[in-house]
C-alpha positions in Angstrom: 0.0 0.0 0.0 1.2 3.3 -0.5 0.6 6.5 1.0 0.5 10.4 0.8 2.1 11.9 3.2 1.2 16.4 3.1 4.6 17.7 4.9 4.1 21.0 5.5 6.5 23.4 6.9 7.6 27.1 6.2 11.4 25.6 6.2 12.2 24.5 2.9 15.2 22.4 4.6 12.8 20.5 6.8 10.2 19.7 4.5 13.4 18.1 2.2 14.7 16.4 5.1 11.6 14.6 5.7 11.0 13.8 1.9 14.8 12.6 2.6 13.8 10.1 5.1 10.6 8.8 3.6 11.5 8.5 -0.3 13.9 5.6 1.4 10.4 4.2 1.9 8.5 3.2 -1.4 5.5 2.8 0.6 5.2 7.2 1.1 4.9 9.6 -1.6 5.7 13.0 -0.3 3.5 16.3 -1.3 5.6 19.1 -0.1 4.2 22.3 1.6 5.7 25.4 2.7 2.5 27.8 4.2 -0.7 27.2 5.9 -2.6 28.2 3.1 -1.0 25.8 0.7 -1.5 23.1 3.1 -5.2 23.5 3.0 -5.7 24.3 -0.9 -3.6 21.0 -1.6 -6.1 19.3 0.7 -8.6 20.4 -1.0 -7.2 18.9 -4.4 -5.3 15.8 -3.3 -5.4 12.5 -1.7 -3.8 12.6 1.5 -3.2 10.3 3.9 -1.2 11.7 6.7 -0.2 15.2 7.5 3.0 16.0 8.9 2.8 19.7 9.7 4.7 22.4 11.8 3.1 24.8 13.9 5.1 27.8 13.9 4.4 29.4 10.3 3.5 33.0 9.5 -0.1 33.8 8.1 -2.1 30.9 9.0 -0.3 28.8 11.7 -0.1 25.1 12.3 -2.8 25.2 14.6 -5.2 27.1 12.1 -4.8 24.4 10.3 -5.2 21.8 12.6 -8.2 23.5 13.1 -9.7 23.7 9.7 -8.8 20.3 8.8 -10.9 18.9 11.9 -14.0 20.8 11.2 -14.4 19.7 7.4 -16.5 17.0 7.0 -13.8 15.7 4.0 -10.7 16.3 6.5 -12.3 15.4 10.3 -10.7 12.0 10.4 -7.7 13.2 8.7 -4.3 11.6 10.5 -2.3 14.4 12.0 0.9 14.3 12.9 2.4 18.1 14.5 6.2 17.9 13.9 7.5 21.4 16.0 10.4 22.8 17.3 7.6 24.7 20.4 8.1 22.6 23.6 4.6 24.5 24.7 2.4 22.7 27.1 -0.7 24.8 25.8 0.0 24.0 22.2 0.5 20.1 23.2 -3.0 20.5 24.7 -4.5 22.3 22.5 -3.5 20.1 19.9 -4.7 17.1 21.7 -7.9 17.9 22.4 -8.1 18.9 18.9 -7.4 15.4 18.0 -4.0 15.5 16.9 -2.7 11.7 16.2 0.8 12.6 17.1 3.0 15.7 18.8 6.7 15.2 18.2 9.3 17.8 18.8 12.2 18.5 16.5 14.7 17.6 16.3 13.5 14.4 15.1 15.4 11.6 14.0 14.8 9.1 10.8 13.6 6.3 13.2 11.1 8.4 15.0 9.3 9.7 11.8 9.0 6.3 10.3 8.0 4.8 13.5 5.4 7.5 13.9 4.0 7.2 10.6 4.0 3.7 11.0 1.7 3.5 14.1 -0.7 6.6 12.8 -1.1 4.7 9.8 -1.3 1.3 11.2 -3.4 2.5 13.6 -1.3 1.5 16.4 -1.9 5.3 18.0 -5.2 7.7 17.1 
């Protein structure tokens, strides 16, 4: 099975890094993202399996779209995963009770991003 996996960062150099680690993977196809805005358009126009996405970005944040994508009726059960470099106990929350699937913090590592993927997708986690 394969998958798509919407990375979305305002860092160029992050979103290649994790096309880096996945296209070792032939199971994920990466769509790279670098706003909020673009995020949510490609949703609109794309199968997507997975969202990796950061929460610091200017214009419309990582939470805004965290938000957005959970009230859509074509995105509500859309897996999640925040990737940020905020080690913020309200964001953690917020994104929680917003029904994140996963909160990592950068720096990540290879094995943490394809373990995380993994168990969103499997539905080990969720």
């Amino acid at each position: 099975m394969s998958y798509n996996v919407l990375a979305v960062d305002d860092n160029k150099d992050i979103v290649d890094l994790i096309e880096s680690f996945l296209e070792v993977e032939p199971k994920y196809h990466v769509i790279k993202s670098y706003s909020g805005q673009d995020a949510l358009d490609k949703l609109a126009k794309e199968k997507i399996d997975v969202i990796i996405l950061d929460l610091m970005m200017p214009e419309i944040d990582g939470m805004e779209v965290l938000r957005r994508v959970r009230s859509s009726n074509e995105t509500k059960d859309m897996k999640v995963i925040i990737l940020t470099a905020k080690d913020d106990l309200e964001d953690f929350s917020e994104s929680l009770e917003l029904g994140v699937s996963l909160y990592l913090n950068k720096p990540f590592s290879y094995e943490k991003l394809k373990y995380s993927l993994e168990a969103v997708l499997e539905k080990k986690l969720d």
